[in-house]
ZALUM-147150 format. One record per residue: residue in one letter; x, y, z of N, C-alpha, C in turn. Coordinates in Angstrom, 3 decimals. Layout:
# residues N
PT type      n.X      n.Y      n.Z     ca.X     ca.Y     ca.Z      c.X      c.Y      c.Z
PT    A        X        Y        Z        X        Y        Z        X        Y        Z
...
# end
This chain:
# residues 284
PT type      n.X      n.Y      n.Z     ca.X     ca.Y     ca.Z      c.X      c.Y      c.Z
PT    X  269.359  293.086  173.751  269.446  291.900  172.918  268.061  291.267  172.804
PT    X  267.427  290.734  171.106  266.373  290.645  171.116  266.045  288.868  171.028
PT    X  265.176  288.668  170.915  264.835  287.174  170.513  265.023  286.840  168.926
PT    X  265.047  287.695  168.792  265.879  287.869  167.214  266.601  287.943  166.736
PT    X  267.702  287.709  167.489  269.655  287.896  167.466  269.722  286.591  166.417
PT    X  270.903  287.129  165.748  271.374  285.927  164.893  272.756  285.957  165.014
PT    X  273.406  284.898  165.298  274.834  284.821  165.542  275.642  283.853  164.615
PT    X  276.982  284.464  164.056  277.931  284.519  163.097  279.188  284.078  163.474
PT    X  279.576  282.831  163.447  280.610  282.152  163.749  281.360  282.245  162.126
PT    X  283.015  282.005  162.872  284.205  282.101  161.522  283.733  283.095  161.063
PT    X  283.491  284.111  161.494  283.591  285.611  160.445  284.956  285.714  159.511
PT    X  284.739  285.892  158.428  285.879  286.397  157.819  286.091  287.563  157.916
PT    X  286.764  288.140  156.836  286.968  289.683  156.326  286.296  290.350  155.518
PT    X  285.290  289.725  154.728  284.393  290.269  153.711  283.236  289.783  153.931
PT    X  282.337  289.082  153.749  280.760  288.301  153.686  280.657  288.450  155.454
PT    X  281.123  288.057  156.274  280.622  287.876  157.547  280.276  289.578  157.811
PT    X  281.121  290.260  157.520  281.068  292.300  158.388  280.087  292.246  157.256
PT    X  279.785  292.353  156.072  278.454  291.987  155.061  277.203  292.253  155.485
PT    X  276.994  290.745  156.285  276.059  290.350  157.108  275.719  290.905  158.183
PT    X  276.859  291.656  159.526  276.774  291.774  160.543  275.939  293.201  160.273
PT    X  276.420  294.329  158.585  275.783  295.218  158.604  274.285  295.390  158.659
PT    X  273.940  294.167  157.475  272.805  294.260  157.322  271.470  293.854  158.798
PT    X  272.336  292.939  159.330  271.472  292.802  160.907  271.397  293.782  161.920
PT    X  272.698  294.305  161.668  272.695  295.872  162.515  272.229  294.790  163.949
PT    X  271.892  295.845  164.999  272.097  295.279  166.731  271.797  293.840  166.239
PT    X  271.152  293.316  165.846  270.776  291.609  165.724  272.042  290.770  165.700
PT    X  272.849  291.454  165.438  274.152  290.674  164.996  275.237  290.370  166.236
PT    X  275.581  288.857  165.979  276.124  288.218  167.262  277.329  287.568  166.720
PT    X  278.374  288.318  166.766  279.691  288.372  166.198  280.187  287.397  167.008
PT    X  280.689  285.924  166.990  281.307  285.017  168.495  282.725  284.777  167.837
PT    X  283.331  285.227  168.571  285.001  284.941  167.982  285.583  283.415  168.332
PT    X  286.526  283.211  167.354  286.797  282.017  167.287  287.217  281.352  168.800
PT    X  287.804  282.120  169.719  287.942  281.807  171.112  287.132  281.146  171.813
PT    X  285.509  281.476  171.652  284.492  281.316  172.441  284.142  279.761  171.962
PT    X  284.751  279.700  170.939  284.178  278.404  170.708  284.854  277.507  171.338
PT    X  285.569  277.528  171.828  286.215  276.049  172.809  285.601  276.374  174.393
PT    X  284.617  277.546  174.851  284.265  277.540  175.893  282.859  277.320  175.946
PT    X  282.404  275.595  175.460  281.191  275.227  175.526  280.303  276.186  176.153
PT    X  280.127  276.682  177.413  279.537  277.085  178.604  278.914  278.898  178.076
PT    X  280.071  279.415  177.380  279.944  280.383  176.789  279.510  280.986  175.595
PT    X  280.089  279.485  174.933  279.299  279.635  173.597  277.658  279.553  173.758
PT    X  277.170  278.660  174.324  275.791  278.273  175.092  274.926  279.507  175.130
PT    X  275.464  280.269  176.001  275.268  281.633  176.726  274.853  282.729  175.491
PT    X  275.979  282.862  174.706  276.016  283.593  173.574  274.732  283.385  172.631
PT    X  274.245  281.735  172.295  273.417  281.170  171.305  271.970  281.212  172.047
PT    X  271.987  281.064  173.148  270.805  281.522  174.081  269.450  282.423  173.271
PT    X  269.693  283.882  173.125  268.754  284.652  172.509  268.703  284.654  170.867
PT    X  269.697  283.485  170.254  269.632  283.293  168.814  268.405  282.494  168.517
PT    X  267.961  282.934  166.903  267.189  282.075  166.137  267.634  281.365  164.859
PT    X  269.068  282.037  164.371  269.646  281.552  163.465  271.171  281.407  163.817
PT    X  272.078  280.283  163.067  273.377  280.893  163.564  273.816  280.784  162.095
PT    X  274.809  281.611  161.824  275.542  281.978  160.217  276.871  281.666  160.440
PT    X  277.454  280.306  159.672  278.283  279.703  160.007  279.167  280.205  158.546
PT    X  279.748  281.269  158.479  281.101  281.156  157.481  281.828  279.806  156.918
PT    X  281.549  278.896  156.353  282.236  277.754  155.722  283.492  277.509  154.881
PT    X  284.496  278.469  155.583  285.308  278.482  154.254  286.841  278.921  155.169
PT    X  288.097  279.135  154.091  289.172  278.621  154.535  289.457  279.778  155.549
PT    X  290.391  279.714  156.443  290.460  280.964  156.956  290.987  281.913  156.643
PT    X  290.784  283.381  156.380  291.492  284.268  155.759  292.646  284.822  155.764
PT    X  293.375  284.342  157.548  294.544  285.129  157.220  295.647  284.530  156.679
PT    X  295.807  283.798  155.858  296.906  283.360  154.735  297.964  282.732  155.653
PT    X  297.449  282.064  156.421  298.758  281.456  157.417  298.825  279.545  156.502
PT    X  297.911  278.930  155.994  297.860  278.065  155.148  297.018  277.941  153.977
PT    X  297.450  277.522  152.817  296.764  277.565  151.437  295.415  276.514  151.325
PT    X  295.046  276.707  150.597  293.642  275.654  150.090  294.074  274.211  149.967
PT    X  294.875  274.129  149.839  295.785  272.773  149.829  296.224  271.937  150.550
PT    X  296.694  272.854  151.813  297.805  272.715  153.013  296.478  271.892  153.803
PT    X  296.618  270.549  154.012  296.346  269.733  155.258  295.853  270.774  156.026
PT    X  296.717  271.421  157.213  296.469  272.506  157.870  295.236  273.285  158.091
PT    X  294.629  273.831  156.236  293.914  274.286  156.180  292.504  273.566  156.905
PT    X  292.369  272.401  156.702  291.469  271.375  157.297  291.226  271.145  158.624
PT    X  292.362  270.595  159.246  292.302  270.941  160.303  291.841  271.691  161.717
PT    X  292.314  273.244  160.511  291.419  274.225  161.629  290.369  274.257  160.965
PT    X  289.792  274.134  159.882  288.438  274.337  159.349  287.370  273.370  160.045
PT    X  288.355  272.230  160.194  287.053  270.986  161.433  287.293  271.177  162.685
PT    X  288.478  272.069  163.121  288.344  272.688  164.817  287.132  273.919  165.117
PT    X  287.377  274.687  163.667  285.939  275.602  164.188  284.558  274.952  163.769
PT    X  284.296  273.729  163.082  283.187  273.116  162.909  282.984  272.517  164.325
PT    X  283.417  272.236  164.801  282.907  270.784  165.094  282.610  271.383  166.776
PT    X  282.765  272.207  167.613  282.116  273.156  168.505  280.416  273.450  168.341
PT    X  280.772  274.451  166.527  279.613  274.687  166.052  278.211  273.535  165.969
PT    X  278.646  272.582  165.669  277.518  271.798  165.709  277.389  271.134  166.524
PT    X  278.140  270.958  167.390  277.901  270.384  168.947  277.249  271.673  169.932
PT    X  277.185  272.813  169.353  276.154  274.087  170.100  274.867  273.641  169.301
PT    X  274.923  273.512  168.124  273.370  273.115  167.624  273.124  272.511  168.153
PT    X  273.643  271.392  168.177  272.903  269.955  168.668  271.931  270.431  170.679
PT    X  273.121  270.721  171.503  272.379  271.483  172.660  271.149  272.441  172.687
PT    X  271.263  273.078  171.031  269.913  274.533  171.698  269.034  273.666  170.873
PT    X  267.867  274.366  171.725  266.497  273.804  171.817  265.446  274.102  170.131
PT    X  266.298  275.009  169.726  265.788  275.087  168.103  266.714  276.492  167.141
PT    X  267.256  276.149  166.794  268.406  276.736  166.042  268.512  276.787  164.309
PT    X  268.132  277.504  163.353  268.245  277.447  162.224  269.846  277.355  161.646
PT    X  270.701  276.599  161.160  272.018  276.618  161.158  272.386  276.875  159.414
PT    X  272.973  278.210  159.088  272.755  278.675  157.841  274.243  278.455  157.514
PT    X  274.770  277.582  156.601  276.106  277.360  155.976  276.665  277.973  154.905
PT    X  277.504  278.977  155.265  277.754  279.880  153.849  279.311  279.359  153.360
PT    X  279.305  278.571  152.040  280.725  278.476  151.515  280.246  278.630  150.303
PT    X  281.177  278.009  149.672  282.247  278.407  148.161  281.488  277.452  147.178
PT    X  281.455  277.387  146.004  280.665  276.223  145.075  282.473  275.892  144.163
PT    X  283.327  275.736  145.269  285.202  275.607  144.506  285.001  274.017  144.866
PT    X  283.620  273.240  143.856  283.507  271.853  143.313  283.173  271.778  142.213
PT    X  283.485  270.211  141.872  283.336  270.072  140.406  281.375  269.293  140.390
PT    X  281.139  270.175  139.640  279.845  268.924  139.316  279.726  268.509  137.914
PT    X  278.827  267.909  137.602  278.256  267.160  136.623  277.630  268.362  135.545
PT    X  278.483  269.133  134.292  277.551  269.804  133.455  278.022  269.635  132.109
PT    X  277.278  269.587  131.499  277.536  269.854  129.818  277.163  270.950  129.345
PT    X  277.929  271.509  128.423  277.907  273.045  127.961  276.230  273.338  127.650
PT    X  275.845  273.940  127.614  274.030  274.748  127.878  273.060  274.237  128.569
PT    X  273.690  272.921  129.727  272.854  272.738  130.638  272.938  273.501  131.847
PT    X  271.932  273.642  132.764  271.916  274.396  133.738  273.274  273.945  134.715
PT    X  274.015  274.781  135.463  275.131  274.545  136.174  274.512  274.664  137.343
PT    X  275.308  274.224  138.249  274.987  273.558  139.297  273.352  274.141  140.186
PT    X  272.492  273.126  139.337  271.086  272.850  139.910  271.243  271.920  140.413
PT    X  269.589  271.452  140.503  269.879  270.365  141.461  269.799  269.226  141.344
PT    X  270.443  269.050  139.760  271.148  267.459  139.436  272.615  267.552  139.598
PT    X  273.330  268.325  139.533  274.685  268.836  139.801  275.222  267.480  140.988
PT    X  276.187  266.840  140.711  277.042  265.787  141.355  278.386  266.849  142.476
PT    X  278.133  267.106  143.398  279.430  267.946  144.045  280.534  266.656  144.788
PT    X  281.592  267.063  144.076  282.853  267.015  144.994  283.904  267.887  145.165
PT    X  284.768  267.900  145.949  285.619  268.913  146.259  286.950  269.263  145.164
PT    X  287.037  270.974  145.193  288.136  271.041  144.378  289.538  271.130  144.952
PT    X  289.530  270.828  146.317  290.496  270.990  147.316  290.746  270.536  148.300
PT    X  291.506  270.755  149.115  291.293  270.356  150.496  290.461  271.428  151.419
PT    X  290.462  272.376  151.397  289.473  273.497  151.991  288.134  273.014  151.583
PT    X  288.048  273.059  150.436  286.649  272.405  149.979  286.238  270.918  150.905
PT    X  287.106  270.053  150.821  286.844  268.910  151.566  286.509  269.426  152.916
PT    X  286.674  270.004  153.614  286.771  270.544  155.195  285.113  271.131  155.227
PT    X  284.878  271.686  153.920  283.888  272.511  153.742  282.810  271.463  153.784
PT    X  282.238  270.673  152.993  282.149  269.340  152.405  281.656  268.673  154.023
PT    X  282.754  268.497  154.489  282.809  267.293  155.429  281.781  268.226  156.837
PT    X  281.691  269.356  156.796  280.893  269.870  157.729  279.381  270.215  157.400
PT    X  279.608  270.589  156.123  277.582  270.288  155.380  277.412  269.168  155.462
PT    X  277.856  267.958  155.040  277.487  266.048  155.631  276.795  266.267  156.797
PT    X  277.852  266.253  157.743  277.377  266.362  159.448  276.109  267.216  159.555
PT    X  276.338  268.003  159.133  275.069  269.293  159.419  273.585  268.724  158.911
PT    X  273.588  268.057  157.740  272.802  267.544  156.897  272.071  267.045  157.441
PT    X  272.694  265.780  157.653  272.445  264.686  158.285  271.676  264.760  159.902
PT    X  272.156  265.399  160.568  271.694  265.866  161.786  270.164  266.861  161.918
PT    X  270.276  267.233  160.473  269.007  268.154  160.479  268.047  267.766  161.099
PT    X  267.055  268.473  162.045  265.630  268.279  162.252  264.450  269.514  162.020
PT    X  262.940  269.337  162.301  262.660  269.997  162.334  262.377  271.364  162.912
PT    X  262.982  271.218  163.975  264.093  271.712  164.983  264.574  272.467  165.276
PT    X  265.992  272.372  164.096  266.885  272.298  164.062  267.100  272.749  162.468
PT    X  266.531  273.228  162.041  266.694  273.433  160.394  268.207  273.588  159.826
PT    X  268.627  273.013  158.654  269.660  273.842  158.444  269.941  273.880  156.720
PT    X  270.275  275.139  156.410  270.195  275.484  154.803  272.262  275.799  154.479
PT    X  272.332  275.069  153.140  273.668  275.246  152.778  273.479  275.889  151.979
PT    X  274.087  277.091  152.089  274.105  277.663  151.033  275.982  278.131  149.981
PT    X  275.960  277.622  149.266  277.534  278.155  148.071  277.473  278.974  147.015
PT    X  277.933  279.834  146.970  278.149  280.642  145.998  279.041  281.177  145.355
PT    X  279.045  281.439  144.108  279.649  281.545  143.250  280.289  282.958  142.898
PT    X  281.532  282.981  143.104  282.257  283.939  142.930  281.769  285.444  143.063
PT    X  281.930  285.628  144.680  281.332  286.564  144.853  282.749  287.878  145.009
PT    X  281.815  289.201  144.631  282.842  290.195  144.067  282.156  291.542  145.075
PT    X  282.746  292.488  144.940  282.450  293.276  145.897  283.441  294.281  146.625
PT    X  283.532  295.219  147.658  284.719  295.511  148.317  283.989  295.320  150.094
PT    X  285.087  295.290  150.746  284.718  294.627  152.240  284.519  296.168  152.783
PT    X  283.232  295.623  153.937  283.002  297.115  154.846  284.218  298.231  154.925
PT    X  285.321  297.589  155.210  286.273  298.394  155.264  287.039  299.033  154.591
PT    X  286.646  298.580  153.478  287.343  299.650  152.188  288.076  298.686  151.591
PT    X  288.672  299.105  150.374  289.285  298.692  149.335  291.101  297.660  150.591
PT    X  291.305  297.308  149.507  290.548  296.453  147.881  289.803  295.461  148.171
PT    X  289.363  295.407  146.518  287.939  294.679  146.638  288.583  292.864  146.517
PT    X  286.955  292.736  146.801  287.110  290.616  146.554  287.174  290.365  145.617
PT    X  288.109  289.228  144.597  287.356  288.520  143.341  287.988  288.981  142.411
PT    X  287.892  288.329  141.211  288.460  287.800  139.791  288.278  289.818  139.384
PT    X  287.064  290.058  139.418  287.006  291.550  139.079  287.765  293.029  139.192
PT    X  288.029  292.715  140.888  288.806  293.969  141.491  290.533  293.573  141.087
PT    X  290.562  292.468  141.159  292.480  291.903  140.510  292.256  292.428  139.486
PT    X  291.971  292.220  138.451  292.003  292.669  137.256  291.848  293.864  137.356
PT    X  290.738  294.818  137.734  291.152  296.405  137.822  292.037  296.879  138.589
PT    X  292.939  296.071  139.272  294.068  296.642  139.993  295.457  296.163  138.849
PT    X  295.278  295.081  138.204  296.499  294.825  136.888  296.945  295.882  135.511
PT    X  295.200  296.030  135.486  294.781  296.870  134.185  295.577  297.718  133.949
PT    X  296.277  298.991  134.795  296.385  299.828  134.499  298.287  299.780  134.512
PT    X  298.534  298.347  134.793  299.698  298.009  134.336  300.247  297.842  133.327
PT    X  298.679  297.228  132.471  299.042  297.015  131.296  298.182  296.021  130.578
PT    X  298.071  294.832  131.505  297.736  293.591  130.972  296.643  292.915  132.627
PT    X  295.853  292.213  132.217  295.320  291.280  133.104  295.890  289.361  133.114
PT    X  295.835  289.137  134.187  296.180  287.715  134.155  295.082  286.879  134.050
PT    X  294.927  286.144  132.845  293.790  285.092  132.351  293.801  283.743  132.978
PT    X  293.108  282.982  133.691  293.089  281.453  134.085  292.894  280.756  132.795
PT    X  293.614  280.054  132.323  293.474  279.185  131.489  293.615  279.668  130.129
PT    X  292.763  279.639  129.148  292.865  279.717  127.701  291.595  280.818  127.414
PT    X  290.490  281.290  128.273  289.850  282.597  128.255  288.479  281.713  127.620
PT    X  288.461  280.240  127.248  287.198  279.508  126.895  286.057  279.121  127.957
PT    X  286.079  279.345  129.443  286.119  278.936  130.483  284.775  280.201  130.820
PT    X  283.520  279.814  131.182  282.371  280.585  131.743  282.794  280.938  133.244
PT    X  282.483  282.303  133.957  282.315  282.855  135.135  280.722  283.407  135.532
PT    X  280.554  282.910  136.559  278.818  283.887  137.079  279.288  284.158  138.297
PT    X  279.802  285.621  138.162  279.363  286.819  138.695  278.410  287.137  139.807
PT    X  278.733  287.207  141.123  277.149  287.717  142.066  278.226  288.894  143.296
PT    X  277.182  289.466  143.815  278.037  290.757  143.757  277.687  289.986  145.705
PT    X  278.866  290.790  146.565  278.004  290.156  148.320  277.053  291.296  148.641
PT    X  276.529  291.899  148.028  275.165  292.520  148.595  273.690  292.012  148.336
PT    X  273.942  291.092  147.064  273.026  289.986  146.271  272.647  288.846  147.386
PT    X  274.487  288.108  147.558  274.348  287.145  148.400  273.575  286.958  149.459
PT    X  274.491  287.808  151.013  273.549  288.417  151.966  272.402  288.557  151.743
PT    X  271.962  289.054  150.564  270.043  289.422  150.545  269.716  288.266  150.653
PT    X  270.037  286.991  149.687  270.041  285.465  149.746  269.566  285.219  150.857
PT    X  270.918  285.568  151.974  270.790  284.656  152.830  269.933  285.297  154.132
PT    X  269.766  286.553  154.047  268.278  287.085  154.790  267.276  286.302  154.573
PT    X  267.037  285.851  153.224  265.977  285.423  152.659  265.614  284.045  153.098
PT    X  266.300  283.568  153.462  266.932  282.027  153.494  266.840  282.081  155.609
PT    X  267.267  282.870  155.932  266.961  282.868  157.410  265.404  283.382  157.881
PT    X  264.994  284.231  157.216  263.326  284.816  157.261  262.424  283.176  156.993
PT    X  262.851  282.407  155.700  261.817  281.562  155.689  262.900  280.152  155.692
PT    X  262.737  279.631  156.875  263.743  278.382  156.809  262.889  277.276  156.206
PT    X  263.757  276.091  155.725  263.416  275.401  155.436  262.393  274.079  156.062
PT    X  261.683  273.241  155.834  261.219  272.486  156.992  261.947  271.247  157.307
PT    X  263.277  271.062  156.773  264.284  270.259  157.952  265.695  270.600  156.940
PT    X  265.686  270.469  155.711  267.109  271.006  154.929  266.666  271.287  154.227
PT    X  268.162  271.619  153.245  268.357  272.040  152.050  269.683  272.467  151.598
PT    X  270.148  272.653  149.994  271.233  273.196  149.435  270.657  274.405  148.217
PT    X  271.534  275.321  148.672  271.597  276.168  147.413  272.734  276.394  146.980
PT    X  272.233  276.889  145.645  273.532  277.732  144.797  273.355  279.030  144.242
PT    X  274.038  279.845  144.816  273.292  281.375  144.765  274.611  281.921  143.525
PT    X  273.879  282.420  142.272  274.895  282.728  141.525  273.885  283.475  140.348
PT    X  274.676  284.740  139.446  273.593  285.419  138.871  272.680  284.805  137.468
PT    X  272.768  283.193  137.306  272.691  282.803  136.435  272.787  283.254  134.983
PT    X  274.246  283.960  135.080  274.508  284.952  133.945  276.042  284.430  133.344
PT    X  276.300  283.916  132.866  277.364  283.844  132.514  279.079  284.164  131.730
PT    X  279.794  284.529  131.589  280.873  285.222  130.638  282.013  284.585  130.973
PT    X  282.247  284.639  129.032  283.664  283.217  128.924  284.811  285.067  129.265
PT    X  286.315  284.116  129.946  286.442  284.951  130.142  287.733  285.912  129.229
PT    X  287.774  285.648  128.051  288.457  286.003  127.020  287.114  286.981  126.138
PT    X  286.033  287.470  126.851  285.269  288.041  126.649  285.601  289.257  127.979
PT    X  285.561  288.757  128.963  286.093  289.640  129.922  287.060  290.875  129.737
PT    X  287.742  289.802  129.227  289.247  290.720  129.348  289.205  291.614  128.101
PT    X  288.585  291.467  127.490  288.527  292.490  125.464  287.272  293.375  126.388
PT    X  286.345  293.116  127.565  285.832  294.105  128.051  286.825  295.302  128.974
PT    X  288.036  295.192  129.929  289.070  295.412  130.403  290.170  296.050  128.961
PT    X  290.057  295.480  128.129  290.978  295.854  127.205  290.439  297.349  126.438
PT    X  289.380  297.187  126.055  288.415  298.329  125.640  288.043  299.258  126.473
PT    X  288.260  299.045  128.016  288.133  300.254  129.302  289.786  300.848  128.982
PT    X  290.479  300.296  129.349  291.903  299.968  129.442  293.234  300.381  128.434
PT    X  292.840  299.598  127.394  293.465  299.096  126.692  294.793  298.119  127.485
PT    X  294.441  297.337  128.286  295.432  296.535  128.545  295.502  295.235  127.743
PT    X  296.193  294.633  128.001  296.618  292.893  126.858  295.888  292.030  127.811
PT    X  295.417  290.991  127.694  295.294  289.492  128.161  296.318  288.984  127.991
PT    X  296.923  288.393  129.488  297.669  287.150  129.598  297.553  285.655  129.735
PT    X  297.498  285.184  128.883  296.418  283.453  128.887  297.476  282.714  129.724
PT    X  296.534  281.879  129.932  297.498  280.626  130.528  297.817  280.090  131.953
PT    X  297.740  281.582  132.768  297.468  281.280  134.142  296.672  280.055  134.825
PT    X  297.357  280.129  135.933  296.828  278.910  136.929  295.257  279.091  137.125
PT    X  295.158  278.102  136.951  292.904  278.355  136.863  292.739  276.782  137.824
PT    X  293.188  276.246  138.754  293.183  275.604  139.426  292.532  275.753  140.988
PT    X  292.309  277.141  141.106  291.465  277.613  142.252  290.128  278.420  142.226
PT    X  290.107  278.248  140.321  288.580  278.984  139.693  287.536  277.995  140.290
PT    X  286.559  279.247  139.976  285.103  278.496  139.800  284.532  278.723  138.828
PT    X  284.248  278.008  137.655  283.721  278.197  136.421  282.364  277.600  136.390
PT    X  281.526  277.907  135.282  280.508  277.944  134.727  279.240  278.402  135.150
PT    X  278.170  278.097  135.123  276.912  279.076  135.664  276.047  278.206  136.351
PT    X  275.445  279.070  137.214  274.236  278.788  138.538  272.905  278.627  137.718
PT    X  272.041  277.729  138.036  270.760  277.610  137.866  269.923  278.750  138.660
PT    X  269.966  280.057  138.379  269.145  281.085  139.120  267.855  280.750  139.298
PT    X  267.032  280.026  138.187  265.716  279.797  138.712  265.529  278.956  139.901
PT    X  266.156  278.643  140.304  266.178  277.367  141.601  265.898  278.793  142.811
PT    X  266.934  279.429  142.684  267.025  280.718  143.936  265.921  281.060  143.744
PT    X  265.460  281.462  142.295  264.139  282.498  142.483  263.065  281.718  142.780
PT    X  262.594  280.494  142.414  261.448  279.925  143.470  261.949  279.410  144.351
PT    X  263.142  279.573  145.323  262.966  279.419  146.448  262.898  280.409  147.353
PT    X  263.266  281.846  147.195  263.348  283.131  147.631  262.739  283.372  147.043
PT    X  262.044  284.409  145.791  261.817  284.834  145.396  262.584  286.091  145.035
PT    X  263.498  285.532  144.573  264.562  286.664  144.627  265.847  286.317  143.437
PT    X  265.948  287.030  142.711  267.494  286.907  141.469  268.024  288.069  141.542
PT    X  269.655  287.950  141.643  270.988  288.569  142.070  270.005  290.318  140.957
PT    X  270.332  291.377  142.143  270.221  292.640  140.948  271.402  293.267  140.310
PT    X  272.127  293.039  141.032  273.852  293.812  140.610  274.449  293.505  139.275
PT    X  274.211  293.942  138.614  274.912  293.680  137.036  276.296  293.578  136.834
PT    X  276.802  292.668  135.860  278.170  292.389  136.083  278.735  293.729  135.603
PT    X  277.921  294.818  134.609  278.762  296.051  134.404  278.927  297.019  135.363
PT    X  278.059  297.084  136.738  277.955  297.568  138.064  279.267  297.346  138.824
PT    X  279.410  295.631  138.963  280.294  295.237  139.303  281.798  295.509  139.101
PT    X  281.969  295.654  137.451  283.230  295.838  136.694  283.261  297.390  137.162
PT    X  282.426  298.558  136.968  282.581  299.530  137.826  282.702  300.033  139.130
PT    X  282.174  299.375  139.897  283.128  299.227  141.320  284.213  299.206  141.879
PT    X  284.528  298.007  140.443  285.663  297.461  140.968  286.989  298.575  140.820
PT    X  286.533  299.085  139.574  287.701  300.277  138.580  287.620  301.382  140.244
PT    X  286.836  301.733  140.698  286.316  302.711  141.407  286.946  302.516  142.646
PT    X  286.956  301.611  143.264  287.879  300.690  144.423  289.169  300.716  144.677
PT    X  289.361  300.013  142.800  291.500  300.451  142.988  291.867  301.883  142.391
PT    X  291.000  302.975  142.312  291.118  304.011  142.121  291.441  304.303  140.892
PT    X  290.963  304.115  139.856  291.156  304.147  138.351  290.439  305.218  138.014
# end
């Protein structure tokens, strides 16, 4: 174990094994257990320089985005976490969630840069929310810590199919017949694939900030998605179904130039890469 370990609290099922690949031995997997054993967690964060805090609901479907519940445990695994920051002696604390808020945009202005107004589209979101505050706020130089949200990220998990995201559903519907549309198909999506992300957030742990920051990592590319689906329909020939619940979307587009002078870095994965994956995944 090196002085270079970076450790990954709330792993999910997709973005956290992501990450753990790309660190290879560096990677300090702490299961949700360890976190109620101050003494151990301690121990664990010891040879860290960064810790990669998963921000988001928990995956195994035991409560919805909605459900109180969800909150709950989302501020039981926070609130350990930043009471280990607060103890180590200099800790970069990297926040990875969801951009499932509403901000401030008008159609051909940049989406969520950094005039963007965030509030929550949920209660998960609130949980999410209420632990970047704390984190924020607490920042030192120190103690760095970068939020980072992103936008609908697509992909398939280390472990194989099926894949994450608006993309791989739809190539698993397609060949039913029809895809299910959120809303009326007028509605922008940006696309970032989790091999993009992760690079992000390498990028983002290599050069920390000098006490905070927020990003929004997204391919600053956009597609309404009644454009989508006549792309699916023309692979396919399946129908669009309008009208669906679009109450847990994330719509419109990322200010990419923000990422690229702050990394030096914009998403490479093309959304037609992506849409092929995805076909490739549910075995089409």
């Amino acid at each position: 174990m090196s002085n270079m370990s970076v450790a990954i609290t709330a792993s999910d099922g997709f973005v956290g094994p992501w990450i753990s690949e790309m660190l290879g031995e560096d990677a300090i997997v702490i299961p949700d257990e360890a976190l109620k054993e101050p003494l151990s967690l301690d121990a664990m964060l010891t040879p860290c320089k960064s810790l990669i805090h998963i921000n988001s609901a928990a995956p195994d479907g035991l409560s919805g985005r909605d459900d109180r519940d969800t909150m709950l445990r989302m501020r039981d695994r926070s609130r350990p976490v930043l009471d280990a920051v607060g103890r180590h002696g200099g800790l970069h604390l990297i926040l990875v969630g969801t951009l499932r808020v509403h901000p401030q945009w008008e159609e051909g202005e940049p989406y969520y840069g950094s005039d963007s107004t965030i509030a929550p589209r949920d209660i998960a979101a609130e949980a999410q929310l209420w632990m970047e505050e704390i984190a924020l706020e607490q920042a030192t130089t120190e103690r760095p810590v970068s939020v980072i949200r992103a936008s609908n990220v697509q992909g398939v998990p280390i472990t194989g199919p099926p894949g994450n995201g608006l993309l791989h559903k739809w190539a698993s519907e397609a060949p039913i017949g029809w895809v299910n549309v959120p809303g009326d198909g007028s509605d922008f999506k940006d696309f970032v694939h989790v091999q993009d992300l992760v690079e992000c957030i390498m990028r983002v742990m290599a050069d920390p900030p000098p006490t905070r920051e927020s990003i929004a990592i997204g391919s600053g590319k956009g597609i309404q998605l009644r454009d989508l689906a006549a792309m699916y329909n023309q692979m396919t020939g399946c129908e669009a179904e309008y009208g669906q619940n679009q109450d847990q979307e994330v719509f419109g587009i990322v200010d990419a130039s923000e990422v690229e002078m702050r990394l030096g870095f914009r998403p490479t994965i093309s959304l037609e890469e992506m849409i092929r994956e995805s076909f490739e995944a549910s075995g089409y």
